[in-house]
TIBAFI-581777 format. One record per residue: residue number from 1; residue in three letters; x, y, z of N, C-alpha, C in turn. Coordinates in nm, 4 decimals, padded with zeros to 6 digits, m for minus. Example, Ala and Ser with C-alpha at 12.3 -4.5 7.8 and 13.67 -1.06 7.14 Angstrom:
2
   seq   type        nc1        nc2        nc3       cac1       cac2       cac3        cc1        cc2        cc3
     1    ALA    01.3190   m00.5690    00.7800    01.2300   m00.4500    00.7800    01.3200   m00.3300    00.7800
     2    SER    01.2850   m00.2250    00.7080    01.3670   m00.1060    00.7140    01.2900    00.0030    00.7870
//
This chain:
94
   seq   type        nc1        nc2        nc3       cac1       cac2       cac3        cc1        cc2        cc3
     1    UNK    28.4657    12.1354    05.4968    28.4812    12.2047    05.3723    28.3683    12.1657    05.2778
     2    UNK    28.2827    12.2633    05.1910    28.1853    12.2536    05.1611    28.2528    12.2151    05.0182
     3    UNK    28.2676    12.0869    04.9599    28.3259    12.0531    04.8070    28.2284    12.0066    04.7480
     4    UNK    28.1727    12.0232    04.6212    28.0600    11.9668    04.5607    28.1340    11.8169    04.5011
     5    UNK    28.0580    11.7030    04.5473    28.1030    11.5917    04.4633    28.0338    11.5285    04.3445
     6    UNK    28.1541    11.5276    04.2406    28.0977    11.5069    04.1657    28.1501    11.3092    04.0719
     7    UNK    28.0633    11.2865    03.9970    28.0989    11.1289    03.9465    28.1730    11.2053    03.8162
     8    UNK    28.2147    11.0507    03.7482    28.2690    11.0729    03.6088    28.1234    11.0075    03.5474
     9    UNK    28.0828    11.0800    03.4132    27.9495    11.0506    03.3843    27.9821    10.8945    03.2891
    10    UNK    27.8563    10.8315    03.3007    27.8306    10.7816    03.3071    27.7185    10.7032    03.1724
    11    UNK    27.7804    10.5854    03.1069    27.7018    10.5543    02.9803    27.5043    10.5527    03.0357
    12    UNK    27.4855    10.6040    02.9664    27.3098    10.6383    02.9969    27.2412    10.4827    02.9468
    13    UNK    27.2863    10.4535    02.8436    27.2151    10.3407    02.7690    27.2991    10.2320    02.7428
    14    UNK    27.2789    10.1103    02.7324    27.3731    10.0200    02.6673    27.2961    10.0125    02.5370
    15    UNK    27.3406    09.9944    02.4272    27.2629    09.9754    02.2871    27.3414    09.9371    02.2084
    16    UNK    27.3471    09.8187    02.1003    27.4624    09.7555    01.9838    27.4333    09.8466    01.9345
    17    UNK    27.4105    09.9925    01.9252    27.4550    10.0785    01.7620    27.4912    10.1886    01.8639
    18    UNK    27.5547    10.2773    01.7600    27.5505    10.4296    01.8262    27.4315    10.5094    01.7673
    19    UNK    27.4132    10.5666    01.9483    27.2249    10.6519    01.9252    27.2910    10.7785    01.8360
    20    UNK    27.4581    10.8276    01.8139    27.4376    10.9700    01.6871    27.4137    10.8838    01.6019
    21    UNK    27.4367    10.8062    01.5512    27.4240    10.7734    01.3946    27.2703    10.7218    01.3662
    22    UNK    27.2634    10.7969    01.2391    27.0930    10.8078    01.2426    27.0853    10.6598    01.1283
    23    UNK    27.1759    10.6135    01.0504    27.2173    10.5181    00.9860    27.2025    10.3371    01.0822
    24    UNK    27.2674    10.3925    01.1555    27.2938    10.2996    01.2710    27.1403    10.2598    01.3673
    25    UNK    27.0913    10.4046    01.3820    26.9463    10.3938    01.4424    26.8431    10.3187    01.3889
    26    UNK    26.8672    10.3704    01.2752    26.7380    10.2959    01.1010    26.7603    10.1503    01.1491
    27    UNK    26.8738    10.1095    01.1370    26.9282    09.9463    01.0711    26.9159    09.8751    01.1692
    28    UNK    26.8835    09.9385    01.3270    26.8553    09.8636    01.4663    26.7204    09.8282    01.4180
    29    UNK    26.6618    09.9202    01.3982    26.5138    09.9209    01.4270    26.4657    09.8875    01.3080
    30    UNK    26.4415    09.8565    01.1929    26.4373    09.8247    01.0322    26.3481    09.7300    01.0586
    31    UNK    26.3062    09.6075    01.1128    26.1962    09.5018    01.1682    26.1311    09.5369    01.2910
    32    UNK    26.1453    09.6585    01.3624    26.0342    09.6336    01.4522    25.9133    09.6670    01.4059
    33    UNK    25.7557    09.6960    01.5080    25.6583    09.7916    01.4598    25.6247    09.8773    01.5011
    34    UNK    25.6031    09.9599    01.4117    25.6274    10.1313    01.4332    25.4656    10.1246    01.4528
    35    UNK    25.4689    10.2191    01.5490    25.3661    10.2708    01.5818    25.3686    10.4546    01.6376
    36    UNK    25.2626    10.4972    01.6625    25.2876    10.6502    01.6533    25.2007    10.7039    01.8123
    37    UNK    25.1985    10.6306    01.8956    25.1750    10.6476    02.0201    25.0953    10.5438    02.0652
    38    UNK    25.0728    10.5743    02.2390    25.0458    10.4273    02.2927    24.8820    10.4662    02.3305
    39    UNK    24.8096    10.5237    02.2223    24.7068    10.5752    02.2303    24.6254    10.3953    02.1263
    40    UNK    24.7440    10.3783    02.0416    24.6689    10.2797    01.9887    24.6805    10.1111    02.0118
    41    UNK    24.7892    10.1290    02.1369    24.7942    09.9954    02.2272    24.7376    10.0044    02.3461
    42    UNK    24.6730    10.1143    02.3886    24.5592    10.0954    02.5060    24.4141    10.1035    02.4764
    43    UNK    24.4044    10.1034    02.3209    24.2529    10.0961    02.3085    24.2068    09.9366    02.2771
    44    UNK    24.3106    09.8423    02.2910    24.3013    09.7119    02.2928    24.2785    09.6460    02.4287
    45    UNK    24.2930    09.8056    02.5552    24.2799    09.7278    02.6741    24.1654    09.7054    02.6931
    46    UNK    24.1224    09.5840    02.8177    23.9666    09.6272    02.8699    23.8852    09.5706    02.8226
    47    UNK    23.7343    09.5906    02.8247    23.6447    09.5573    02.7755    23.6130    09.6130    02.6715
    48    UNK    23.5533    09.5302    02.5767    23.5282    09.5646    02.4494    23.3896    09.6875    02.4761
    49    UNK    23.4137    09.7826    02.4122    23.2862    09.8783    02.4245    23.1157    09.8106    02.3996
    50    UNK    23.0683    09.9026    02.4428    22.9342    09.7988    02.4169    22.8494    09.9125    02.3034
    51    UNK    22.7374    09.8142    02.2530    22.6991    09.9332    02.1723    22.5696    10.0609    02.2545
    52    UNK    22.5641    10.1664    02.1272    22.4886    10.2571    02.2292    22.3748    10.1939    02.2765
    53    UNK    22.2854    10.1392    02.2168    22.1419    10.1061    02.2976    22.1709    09.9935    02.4332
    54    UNK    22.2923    09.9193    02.4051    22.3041    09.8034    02.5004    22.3822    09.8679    02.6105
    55    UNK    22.4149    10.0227    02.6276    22.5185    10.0963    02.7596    22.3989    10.1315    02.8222
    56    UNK    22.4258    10.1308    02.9679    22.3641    10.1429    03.0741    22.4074    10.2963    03.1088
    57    UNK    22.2772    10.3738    03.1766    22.3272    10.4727    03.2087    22.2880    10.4845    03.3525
    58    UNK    22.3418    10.6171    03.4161    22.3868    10.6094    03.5734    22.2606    10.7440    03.6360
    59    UNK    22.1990    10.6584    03.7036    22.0884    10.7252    03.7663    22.0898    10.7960    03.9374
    60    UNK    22.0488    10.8565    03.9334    21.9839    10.8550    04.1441    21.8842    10.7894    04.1567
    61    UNK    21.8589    10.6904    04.2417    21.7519    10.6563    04.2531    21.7517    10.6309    04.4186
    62    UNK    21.5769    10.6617    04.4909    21.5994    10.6855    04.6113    21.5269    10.5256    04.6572
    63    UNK    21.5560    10.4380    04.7176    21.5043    10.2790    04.7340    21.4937    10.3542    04.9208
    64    UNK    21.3919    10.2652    04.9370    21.3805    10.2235    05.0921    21.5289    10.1650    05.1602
    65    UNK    21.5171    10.1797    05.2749    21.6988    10.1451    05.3400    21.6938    10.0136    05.3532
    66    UNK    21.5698    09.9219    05.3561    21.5525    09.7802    05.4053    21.5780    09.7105    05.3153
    67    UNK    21.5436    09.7533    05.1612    21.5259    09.7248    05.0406    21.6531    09.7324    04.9983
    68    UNK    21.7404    09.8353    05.0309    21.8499    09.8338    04.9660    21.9395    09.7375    05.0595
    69    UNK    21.9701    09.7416    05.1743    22.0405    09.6267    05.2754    22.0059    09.4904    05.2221
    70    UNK    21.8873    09.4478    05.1759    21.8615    09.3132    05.1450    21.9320    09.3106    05.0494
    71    UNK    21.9192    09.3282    04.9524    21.9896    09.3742    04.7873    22.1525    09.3571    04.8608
    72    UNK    22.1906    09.4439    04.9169    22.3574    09.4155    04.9368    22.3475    09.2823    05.0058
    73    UNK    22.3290    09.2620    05.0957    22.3290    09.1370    05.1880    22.3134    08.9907    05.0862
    74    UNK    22.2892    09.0308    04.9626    22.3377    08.9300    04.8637    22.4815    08.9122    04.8020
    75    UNK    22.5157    08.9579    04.8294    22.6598    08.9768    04.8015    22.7277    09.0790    04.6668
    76    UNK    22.8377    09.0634    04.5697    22.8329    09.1434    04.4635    22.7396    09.1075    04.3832
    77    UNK    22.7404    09.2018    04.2849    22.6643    09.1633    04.1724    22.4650    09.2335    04.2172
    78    UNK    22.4604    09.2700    04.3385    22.3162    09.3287    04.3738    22.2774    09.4153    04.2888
    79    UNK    22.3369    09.5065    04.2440    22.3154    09.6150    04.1438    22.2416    09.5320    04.0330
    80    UNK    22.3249    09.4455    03.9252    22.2640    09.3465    03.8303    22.1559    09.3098    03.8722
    81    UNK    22.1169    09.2259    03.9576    21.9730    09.1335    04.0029    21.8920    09.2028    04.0217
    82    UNK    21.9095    09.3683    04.0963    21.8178    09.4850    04.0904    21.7324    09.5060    03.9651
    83    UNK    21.8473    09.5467    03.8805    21.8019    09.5709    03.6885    21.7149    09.4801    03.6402
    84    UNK    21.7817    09.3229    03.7286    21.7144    09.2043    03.5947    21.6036    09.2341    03.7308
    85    UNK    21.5189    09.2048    03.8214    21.4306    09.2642    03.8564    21.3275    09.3704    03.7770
    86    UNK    21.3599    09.4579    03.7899    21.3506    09.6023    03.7368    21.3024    09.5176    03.5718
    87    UNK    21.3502    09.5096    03.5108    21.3140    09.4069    03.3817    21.2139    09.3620    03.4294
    88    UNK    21.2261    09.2757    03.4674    21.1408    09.1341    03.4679    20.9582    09.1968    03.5190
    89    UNK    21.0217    09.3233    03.6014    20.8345    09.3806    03.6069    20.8067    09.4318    03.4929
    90    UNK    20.8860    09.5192    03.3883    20.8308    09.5845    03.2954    20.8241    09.4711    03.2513
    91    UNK    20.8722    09.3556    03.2093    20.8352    09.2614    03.0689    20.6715    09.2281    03.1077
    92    UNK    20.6359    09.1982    03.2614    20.5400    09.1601    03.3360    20.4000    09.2458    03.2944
    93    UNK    20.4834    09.3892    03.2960    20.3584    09.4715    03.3140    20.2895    09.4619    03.1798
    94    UNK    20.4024    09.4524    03.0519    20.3467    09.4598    02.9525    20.2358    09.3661    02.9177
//
């Protein structure tokens, strides 16, 4: 027999006030901090931004395959030692 089963429903929330009373709602919450979305507790995540002249920007660049294997075969961080490279000739050339 096809019977739909059903529960007796069920308290959704436990909470010391009642969620109708808008009285009751205020006087829960009266010391917390209000905030108006979590737009302004995730801009605290992370790294601090950097400024414009000090951001790096994202290139193609075509390296020899030997050149680039050596570079990895250093472990992380190859990308960096590339740049400070890359530096260290322009400071040179100047």
């Amino acid at each position: 027999m096809n019977v739909k089963r059903t529960t007796a429903r069920t308290r959704q929330a436990d909470v010391p006030y009642d969620p109708k009373s808008k009285a009751d709602t205020e006087k829960f919450w009266e010391g917390s901090t209000a905030h108006h979305g979590v737009a302004e507790l995730r801009a605290r995540r992370g790294r601090p931004a950097k400024a414009v002249e000090n951001r790096k920007e994202q290139i193609s660049l075509r390296v020899d395959k030997d050149v680039l294997e050596w570079y990895r075969a250093q472990g992380a961080g190859w990308q960096t030692r590339m740049n400070a490279v890359l530096k260290a000739f322009r400071d040179a050339a100047v």
